[in-house]
PDB file of the backbone (N, CA, C, O) and the ligand in Angstrom, with CONECT records:
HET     ZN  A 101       1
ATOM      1  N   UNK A   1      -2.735  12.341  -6.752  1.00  0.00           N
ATOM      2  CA  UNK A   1      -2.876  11.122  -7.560  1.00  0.00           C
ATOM      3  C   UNK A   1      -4.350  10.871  -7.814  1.00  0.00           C
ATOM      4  O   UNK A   1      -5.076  10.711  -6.833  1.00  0.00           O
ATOM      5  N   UNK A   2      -4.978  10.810  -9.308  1.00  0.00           N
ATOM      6  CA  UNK A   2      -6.227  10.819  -9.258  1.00  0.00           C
ATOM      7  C   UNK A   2      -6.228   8.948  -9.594  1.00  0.00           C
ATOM      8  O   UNK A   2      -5.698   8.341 -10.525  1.00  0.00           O
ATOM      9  N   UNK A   3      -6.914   8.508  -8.610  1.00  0.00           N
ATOM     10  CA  UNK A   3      -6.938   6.849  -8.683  1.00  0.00           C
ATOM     11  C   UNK A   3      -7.958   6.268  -9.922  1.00  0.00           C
ATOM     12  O   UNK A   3      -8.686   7.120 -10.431  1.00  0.00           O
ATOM     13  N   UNK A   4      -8.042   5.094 -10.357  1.00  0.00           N
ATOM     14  CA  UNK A   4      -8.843   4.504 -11.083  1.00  0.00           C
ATOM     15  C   UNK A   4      -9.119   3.192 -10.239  1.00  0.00           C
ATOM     16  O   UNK A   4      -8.398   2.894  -9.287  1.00  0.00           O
ATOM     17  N   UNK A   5      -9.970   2.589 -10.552  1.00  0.00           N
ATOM     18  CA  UNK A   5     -10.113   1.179  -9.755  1.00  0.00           C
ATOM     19  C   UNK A   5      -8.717   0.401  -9.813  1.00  0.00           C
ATOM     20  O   UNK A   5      -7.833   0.355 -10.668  1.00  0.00           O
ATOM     21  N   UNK A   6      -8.853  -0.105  -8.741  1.00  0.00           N
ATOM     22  CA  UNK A   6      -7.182  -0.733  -8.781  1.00  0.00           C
ATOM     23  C   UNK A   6      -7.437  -1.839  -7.355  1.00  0.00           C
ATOM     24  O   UNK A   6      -7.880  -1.587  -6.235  1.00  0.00           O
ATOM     25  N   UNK A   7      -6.938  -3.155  -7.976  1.00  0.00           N
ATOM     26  CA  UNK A   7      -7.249  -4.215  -6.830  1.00  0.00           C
ATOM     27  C   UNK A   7      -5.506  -4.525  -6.261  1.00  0.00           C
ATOM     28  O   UNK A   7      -5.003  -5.628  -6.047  1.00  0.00           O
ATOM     29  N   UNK A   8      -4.914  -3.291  -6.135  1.00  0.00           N
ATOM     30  CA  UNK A   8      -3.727  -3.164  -5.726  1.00  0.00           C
ATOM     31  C   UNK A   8      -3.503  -2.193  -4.302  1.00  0.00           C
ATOM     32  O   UNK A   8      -4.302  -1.257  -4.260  1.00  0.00           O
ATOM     33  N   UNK A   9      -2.663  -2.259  -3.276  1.00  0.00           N
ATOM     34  CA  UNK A   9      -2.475  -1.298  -2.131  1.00  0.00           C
ATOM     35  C   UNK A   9      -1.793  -0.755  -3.000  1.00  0.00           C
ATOM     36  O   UNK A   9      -0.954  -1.294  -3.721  1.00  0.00           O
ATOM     37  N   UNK A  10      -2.319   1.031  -2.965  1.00  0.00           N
ATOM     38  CA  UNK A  10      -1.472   1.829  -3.505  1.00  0.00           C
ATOM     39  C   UNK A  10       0.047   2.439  -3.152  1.00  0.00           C
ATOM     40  O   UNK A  10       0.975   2.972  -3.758  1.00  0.00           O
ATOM     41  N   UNK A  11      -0.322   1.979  -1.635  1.00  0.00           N
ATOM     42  CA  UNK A  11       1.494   2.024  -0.814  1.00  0.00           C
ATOM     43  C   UNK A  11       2.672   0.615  -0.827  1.00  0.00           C
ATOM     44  O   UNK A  11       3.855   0.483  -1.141  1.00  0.00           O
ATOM     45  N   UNK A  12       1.831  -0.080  -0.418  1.00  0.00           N
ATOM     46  CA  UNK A  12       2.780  -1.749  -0.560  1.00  0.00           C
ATOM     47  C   UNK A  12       2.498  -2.400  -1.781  1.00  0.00           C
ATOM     48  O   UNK A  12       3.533  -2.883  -2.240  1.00  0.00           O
ATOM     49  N   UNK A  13       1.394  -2.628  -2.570  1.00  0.00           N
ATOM     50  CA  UNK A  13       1.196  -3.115  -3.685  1.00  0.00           C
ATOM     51  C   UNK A  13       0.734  -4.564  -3.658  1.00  0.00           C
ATOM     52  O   UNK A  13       0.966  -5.340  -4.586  1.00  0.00           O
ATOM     53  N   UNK A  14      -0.035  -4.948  -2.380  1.00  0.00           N
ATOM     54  CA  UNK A  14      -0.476  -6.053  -1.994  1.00  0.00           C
ATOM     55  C   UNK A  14      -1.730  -6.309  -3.289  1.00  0.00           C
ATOM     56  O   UNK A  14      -2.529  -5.422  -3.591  1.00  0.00           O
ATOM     57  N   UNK A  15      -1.708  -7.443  -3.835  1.00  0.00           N
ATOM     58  CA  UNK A  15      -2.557  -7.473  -4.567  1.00  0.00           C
ATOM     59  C   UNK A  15      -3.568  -8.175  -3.882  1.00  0.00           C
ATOM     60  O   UNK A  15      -3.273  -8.915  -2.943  1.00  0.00           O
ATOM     61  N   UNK A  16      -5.305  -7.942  -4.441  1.00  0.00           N
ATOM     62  CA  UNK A  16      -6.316  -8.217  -3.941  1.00  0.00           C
ATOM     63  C   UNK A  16      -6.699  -7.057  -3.468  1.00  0.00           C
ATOM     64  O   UNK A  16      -7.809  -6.950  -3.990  1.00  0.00           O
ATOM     65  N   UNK A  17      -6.555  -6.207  -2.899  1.00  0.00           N
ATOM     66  CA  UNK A  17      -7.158  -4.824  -2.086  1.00  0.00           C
ATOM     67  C   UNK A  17      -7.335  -4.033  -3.157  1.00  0.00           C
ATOM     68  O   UNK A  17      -6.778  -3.943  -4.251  1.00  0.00           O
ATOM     69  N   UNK A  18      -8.478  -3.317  -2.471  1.00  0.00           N
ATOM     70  CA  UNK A  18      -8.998  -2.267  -3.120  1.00  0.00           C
ATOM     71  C   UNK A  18      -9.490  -1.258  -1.859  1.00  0.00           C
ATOM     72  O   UNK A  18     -10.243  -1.363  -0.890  1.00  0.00           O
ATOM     73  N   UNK A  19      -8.622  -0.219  -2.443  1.00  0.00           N
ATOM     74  CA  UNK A  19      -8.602   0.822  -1.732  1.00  0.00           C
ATOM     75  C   UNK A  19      -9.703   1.991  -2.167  1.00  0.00           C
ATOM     76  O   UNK A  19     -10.091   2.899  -1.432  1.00  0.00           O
ATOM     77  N   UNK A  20     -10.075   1.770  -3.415  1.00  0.00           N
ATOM     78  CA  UNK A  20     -10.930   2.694  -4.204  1.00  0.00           C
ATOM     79  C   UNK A  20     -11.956   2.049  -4.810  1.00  0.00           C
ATOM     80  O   UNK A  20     -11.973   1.041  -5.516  1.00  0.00           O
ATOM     81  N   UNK A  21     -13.331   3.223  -4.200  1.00  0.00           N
ATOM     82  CA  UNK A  21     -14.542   2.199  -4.937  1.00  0.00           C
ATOM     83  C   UNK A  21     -14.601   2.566  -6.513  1.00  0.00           C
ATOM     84  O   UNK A  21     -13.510   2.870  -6.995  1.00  0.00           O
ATOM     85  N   UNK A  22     -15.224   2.575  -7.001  1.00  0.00           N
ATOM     86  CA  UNK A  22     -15.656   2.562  -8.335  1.00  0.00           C
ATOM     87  C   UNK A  22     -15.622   3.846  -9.448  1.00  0.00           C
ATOM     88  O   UNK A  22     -15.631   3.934 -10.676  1.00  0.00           O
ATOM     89  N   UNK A  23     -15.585   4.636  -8.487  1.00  0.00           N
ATOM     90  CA  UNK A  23     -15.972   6.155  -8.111  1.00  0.00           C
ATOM     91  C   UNK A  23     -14.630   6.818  -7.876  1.00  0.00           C
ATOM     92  O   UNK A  23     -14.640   8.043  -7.997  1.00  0.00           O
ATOM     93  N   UNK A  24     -13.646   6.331  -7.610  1.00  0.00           N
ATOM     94  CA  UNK A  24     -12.364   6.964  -7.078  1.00  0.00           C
ATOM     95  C   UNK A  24     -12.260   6.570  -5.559  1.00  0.00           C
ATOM     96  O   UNK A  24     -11.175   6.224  -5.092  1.00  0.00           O
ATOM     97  N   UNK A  25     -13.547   6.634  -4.697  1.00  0.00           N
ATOM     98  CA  UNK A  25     -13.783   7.352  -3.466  1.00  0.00           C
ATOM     99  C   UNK A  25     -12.909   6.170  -2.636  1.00  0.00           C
ATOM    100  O   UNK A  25     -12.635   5.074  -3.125  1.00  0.00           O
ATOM    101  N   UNK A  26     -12.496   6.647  -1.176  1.00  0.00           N
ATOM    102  CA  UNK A  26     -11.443   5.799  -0.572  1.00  0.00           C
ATOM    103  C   UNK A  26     -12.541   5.053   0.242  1.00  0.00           C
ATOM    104  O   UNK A  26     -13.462   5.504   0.924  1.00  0.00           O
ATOM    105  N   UNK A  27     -12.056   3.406  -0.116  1.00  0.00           N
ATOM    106  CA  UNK A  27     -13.482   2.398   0.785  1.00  0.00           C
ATOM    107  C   UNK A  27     -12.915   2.442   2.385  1.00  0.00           C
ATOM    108  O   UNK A  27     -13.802   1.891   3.037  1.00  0.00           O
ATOM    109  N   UNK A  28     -12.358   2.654   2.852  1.00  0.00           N
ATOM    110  CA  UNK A  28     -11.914   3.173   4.574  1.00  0.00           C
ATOM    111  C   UNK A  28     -11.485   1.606   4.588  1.00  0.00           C
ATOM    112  O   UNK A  28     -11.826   0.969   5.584  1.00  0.00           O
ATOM    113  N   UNK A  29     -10.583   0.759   3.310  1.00  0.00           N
ATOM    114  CA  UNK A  29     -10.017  -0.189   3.669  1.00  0.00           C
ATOM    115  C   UNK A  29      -8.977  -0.352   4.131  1.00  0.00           C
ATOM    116  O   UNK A  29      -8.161   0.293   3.474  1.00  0.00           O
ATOM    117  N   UNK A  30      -8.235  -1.201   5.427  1.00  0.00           N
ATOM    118  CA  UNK A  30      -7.051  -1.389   6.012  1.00  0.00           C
ATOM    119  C   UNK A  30      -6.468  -2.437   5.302  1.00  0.00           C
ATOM    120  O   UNK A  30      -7.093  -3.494   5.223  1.00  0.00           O
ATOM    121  N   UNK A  31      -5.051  -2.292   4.614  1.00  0.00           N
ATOM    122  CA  UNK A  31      -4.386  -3.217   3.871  1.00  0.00           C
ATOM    123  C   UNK A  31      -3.971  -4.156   4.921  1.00  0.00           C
ATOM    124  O   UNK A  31      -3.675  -3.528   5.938  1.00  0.00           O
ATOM    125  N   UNK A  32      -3.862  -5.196   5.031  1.00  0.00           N
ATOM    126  CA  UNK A  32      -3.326  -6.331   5.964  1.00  0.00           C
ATOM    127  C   UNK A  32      -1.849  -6.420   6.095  1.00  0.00           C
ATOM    128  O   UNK A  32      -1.227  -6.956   7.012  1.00  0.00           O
ATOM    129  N   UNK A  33      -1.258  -5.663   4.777  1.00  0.00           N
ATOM    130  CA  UNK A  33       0.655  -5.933   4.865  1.00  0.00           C
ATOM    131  C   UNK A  33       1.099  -4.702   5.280  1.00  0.00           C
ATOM    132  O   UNK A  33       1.861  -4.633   6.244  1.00  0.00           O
ATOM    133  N   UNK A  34       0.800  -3.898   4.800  1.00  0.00           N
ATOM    134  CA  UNK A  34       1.200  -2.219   4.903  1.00  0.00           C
ATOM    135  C   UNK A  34       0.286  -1.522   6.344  1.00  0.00           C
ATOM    136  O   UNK A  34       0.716  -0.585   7.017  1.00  0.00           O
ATOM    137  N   UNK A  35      -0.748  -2.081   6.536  1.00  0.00           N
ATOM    138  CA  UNK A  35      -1.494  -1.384   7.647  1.00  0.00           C
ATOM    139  C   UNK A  35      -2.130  -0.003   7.381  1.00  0.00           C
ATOM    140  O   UNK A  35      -2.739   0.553   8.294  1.00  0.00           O
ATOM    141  N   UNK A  36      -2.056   0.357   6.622  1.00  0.00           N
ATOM    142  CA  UNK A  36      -2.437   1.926   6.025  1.00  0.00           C
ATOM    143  C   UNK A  36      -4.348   2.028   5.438  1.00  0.00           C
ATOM    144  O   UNK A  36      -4.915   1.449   4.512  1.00  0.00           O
ATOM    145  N   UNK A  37      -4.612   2.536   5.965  1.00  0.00           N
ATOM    146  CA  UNK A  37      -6.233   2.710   5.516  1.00  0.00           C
ATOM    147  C   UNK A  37      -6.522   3.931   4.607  1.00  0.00           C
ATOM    148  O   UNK A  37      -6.126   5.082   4.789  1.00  0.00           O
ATOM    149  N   UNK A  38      -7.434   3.374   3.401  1.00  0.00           N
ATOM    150  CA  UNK A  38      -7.736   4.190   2.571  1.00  0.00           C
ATOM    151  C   UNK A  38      -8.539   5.454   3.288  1.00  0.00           C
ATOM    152  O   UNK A  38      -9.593   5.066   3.793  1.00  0.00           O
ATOM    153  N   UNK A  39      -8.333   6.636   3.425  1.00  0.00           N
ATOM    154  CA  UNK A  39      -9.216   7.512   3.472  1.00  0.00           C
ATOM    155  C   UNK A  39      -8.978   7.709   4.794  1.00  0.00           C
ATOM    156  O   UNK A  39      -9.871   8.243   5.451  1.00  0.00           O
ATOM    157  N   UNK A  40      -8.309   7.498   5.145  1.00  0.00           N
ATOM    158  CA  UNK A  40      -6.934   7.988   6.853  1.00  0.00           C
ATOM    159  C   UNK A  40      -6.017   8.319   6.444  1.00  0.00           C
ATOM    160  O   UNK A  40      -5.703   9.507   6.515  1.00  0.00           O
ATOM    161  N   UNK A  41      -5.232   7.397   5.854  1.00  0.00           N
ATOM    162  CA  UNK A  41      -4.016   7.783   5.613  1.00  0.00           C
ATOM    163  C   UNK A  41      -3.472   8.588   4.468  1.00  0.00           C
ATOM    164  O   UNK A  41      -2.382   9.158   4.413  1.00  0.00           O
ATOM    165  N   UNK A  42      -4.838   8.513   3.169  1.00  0.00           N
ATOM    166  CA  UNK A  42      -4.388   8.621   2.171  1.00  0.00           C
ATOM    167  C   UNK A  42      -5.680   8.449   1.353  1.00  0.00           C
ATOM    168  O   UNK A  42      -6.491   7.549   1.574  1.00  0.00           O
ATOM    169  N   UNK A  43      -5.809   9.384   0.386  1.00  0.00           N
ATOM    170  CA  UNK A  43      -7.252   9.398  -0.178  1.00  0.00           C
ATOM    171  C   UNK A  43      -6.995   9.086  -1.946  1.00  0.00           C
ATOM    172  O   UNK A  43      -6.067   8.489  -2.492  1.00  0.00           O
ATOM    173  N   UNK A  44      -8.116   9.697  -2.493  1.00  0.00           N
ATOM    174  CA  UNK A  44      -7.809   9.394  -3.737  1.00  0.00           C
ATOM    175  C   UNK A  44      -7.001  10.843  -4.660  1.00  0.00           C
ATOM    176  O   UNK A  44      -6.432  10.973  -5.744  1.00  0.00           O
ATOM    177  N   UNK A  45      -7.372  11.781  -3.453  1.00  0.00           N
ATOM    178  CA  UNK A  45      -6.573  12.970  -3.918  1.00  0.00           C
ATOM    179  C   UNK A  45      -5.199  13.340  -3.616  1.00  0.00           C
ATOM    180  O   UNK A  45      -4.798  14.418  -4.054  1.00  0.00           O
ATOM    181  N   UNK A  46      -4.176  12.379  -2.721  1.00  0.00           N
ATOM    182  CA  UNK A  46      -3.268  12.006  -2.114  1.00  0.00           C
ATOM    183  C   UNK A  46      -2.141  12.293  -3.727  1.00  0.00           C
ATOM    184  O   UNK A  46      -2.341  11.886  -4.872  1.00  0.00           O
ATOM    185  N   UNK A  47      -1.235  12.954  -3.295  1.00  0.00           N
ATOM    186  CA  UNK A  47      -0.181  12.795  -4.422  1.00  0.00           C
ATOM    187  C   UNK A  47       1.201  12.180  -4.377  1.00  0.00           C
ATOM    188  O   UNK A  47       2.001  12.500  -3.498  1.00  0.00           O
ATOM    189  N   UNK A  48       1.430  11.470  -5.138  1.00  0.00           N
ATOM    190  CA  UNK A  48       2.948  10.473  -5.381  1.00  0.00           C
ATOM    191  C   UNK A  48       3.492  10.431  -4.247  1.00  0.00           C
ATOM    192  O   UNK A  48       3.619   9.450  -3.514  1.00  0.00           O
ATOM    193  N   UNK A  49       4.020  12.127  -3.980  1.00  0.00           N
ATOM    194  CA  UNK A  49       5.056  11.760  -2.657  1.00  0.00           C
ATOM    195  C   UNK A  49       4.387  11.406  -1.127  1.00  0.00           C
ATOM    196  O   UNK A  49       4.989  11.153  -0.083  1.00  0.00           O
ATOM    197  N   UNK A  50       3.311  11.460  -1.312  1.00  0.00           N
ATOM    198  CA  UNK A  50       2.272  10.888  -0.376  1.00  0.00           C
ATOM    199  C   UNK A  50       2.562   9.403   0.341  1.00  0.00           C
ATOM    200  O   UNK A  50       2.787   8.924   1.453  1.00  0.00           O
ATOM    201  N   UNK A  51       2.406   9.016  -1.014  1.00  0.00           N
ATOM    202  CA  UNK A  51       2.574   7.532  -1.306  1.00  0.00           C
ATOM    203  C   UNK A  51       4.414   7.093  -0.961  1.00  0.00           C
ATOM    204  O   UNK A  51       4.974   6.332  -0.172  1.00  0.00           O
ATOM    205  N   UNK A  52       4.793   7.882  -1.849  1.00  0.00           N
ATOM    206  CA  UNK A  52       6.319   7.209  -1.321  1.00  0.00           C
ATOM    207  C   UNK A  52       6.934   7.771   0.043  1.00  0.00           C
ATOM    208  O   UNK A  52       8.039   7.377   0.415  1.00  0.00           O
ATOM    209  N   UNK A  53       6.182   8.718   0.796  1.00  0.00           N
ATOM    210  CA  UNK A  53       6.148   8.618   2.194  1.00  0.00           C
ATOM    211  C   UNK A  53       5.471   7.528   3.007  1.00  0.00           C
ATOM    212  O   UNK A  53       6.157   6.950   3.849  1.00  0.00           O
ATOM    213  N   UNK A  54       4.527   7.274   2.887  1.00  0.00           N
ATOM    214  CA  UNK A  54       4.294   6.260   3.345  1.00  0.00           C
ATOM    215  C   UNK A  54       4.809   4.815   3.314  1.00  0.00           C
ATOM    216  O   UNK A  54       4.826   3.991   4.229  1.00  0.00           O
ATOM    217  N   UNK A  55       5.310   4.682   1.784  1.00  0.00           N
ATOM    218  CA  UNK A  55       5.691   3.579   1.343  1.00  0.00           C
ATOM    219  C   UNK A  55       7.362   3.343   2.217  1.00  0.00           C
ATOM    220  O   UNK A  55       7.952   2.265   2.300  1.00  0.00           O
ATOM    221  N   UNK A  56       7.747   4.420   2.675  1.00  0.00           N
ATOM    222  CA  UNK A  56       9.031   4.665   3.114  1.00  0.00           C
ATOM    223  C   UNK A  56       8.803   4.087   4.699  1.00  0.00           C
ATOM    224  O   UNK A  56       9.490   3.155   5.116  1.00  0.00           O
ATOM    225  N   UNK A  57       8.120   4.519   5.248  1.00  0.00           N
ATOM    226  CA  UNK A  57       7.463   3.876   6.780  1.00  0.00           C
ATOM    227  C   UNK A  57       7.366   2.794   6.849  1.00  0.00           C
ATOM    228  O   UNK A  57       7.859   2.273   7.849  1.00  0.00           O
ATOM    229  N   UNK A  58       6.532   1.709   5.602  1.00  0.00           N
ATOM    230  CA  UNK A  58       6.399   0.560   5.457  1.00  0.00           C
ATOM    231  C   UNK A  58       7.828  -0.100   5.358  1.00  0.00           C
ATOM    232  O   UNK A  58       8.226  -0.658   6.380  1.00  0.00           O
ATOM    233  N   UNK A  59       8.534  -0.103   4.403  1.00  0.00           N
ATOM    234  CA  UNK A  59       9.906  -0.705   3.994  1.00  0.00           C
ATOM    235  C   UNK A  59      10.360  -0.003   5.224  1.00  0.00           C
ATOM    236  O   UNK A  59      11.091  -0.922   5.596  1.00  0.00           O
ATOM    237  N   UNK A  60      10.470   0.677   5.924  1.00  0.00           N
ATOM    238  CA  UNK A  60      11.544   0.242   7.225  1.00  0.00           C
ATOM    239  C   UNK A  60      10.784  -0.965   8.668  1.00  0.00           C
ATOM    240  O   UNK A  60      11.237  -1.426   9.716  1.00  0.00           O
ATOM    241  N   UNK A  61       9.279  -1.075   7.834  1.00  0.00           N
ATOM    242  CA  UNK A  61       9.206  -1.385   9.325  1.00  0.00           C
ATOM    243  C   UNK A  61       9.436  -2.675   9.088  1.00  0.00           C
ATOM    244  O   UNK A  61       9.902  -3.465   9.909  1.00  0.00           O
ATOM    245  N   UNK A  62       8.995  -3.017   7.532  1.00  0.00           N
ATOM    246  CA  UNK A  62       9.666  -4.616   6.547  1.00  0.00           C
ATOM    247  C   UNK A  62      10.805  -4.585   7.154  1.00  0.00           C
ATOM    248  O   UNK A  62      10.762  -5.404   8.072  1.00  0.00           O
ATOM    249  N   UNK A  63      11.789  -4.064   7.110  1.00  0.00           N
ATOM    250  CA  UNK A  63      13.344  -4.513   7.196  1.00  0.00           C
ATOM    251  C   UNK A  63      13.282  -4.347   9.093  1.00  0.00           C
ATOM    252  O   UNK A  63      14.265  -4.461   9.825  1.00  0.00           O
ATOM    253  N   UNK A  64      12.623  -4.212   9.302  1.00  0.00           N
ATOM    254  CA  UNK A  64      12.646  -4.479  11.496  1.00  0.00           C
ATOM    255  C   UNK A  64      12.121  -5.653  11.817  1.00  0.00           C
ATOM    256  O   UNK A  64      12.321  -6.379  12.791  1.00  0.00           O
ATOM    257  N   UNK A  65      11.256  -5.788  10.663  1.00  0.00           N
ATOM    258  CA  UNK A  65      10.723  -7.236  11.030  1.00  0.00           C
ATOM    259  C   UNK A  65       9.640  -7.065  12.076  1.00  0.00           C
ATOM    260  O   UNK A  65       9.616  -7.752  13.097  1.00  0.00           O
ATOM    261  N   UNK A  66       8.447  -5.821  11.700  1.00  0.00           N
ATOM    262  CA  UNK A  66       7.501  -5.408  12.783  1.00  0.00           C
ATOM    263  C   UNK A  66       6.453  -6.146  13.093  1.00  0.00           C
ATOM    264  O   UNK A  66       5.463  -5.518  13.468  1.00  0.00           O
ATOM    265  N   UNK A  67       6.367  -7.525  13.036  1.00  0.00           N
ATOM    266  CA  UNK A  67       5.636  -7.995  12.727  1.00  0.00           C
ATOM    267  C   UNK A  67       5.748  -9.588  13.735  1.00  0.00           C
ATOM    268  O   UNK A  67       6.548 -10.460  13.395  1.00  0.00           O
ATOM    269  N   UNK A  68       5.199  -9.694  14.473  1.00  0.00           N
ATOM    270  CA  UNK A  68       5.432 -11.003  15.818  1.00  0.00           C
ATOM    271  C   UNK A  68       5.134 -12.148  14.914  1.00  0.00           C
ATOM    272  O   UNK A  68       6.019 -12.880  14.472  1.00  0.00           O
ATOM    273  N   UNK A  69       3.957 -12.277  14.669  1.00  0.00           N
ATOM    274  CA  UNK A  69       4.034 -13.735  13.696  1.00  0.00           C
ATOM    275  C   UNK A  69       4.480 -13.519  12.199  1.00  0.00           C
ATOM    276  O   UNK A  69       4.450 -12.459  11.575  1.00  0.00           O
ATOM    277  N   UNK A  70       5.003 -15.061  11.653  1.00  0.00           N
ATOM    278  CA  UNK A  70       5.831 -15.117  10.369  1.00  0.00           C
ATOM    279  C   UNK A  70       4.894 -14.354   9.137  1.00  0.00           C
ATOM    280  O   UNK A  70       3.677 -14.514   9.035  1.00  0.00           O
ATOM    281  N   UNK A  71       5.503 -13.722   8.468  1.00  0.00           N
ATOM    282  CA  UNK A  71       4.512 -12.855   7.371  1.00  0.00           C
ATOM    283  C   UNK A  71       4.536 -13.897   6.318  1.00  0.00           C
ATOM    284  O   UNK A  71       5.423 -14.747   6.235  1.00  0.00           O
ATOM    285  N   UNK A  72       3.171 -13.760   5.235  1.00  0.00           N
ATOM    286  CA  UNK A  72       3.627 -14.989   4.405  1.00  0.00           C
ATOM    287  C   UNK A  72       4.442 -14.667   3.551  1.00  0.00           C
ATOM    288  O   UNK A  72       4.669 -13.472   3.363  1.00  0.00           O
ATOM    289  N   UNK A  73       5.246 -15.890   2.641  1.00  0.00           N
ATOM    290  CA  UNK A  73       6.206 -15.466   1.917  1.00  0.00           C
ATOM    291  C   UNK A  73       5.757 -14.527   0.813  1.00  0.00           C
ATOM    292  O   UNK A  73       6.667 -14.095   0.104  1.00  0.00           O
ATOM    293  N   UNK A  74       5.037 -14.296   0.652  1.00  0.00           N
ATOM    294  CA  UNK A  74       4.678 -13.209  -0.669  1.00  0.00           C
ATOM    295  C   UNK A  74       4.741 -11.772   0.014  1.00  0.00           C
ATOM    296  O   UNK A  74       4.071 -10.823  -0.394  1.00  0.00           O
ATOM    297  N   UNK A  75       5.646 -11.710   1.134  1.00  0.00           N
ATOM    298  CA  UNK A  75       5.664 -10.651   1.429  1.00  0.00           C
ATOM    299  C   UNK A  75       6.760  -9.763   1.708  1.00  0.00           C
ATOM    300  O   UNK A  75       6.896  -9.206   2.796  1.00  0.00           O
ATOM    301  N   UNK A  76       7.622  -9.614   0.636  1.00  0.00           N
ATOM    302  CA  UNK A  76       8.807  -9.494   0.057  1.00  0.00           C
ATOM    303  C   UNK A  76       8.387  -7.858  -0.334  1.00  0.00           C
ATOM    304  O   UNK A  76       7.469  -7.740  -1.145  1.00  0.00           O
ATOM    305  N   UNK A  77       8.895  -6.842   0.099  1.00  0.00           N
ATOM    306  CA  UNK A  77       8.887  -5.264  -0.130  1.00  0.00           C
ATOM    307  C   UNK A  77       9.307  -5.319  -1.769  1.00  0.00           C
ATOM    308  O   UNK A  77       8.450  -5.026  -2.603  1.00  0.00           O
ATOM    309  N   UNK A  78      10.468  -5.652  -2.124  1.00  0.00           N
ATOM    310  CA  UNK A  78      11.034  -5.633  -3.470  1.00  0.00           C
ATOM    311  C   UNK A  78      10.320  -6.410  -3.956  1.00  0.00           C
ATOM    312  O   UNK A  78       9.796  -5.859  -4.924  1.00  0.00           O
ATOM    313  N   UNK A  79       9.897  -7.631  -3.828  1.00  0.00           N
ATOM    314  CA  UNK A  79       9.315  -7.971  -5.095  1.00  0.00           C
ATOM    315  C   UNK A  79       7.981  -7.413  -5.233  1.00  0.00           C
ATOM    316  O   UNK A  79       7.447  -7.407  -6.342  1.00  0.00           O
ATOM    317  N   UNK A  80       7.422  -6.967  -4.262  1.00  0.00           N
ATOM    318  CA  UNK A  80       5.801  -6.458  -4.245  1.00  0.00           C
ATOM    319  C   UNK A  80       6.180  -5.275  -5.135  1.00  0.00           C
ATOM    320  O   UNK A  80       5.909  -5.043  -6.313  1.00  0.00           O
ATOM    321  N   UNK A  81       6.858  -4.622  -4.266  1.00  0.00           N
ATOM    322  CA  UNK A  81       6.809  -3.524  -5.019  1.00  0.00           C
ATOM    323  C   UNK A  81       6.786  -3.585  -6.528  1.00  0.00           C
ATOM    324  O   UNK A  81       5.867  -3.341  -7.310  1.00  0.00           O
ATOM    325  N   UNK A  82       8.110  -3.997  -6.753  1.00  0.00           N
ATOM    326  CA  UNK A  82       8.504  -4.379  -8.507  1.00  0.00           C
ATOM    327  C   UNK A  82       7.047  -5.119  -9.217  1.00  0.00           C
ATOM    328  O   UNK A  82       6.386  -4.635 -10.136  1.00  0.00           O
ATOM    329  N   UNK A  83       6.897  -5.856  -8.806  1.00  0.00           N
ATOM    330  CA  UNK A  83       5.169  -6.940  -9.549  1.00  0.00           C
ATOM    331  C   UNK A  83       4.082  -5.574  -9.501  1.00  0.00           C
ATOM    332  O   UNK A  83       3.226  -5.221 -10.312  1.00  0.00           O
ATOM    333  N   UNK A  84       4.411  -5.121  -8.496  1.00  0.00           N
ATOM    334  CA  UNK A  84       3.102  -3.949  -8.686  1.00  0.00           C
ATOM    335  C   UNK A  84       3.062  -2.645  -9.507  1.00  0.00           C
ATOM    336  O   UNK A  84       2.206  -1.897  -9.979  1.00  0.00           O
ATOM    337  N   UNK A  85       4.667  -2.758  -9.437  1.00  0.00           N
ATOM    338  CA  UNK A  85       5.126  -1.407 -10.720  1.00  0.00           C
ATOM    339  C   UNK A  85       4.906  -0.321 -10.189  1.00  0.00           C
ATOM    340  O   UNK A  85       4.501   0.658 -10.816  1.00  0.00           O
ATOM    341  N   UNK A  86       5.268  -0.349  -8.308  1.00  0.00           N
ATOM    342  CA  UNK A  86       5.054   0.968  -7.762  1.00  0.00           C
ATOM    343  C   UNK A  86       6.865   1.212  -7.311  1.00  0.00           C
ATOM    344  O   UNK A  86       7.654   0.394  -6.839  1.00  0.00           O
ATOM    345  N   UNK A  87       7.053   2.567  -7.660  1.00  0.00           N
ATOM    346  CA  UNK A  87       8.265   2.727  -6.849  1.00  0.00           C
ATOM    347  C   UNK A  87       9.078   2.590  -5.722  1.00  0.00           C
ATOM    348  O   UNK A  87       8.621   3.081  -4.690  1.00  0.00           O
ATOM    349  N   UNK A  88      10.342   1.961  -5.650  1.00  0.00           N
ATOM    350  CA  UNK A  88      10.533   2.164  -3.836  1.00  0.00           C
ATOM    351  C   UNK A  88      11.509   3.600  -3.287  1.00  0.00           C
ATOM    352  O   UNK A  88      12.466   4.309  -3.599  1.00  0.00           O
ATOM    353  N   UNK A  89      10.526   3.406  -2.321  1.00  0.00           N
ATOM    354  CA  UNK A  89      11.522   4.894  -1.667  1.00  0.00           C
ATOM    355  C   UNK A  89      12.462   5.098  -1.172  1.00  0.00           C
ATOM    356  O   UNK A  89      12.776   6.256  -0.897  1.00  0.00           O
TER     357      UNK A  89
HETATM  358 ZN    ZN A 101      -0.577  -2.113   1.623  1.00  0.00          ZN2+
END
């Protein structure tokens, strides 16, 4: 996946993050919903099924409820996903 600037998590679709500087290059940012860090987990050379592997880890750990304190409500797998126009796996 060759990235463009994008103030989107490229796995959960949290908006506000930026995973990619300017440049493509991965800013070694940790998304706060998904937990996934640019340039650990996943770079800018990372391809699709990359992403919907990962994205697949996330949505189960959404539906376990991995998470001790209440997540805020904007943190809905389906609707993120769908608003962000990234696929679910
Ligand atoms: Zn994320």
């Amino acid at each position: 996946m060759k990235n463009t600037v994008t103030n989107q998590c490229p796995v959960c679709g949290l908006q506000g993050f930026t995973p990619f500087d300017k440049d493509g290059y991965p800013n070694y940012e940790i998304c706060l919903c998904c937990s996934f860090e640019s340039g650990n987990q996943y770079d800018h050379s990372s391809e699709a099924d990359h992403f919907l592997h990962l994205r697949k880890v996330w949505v189960n750990k959404m539906e376990a409820k991995w998470w001790k304190a209440p997540a805020p409500k904007e943190w809905n797998y389906k609707d993120q996903l769908e608003n962000a126009g990234l696929a679910h796996p």
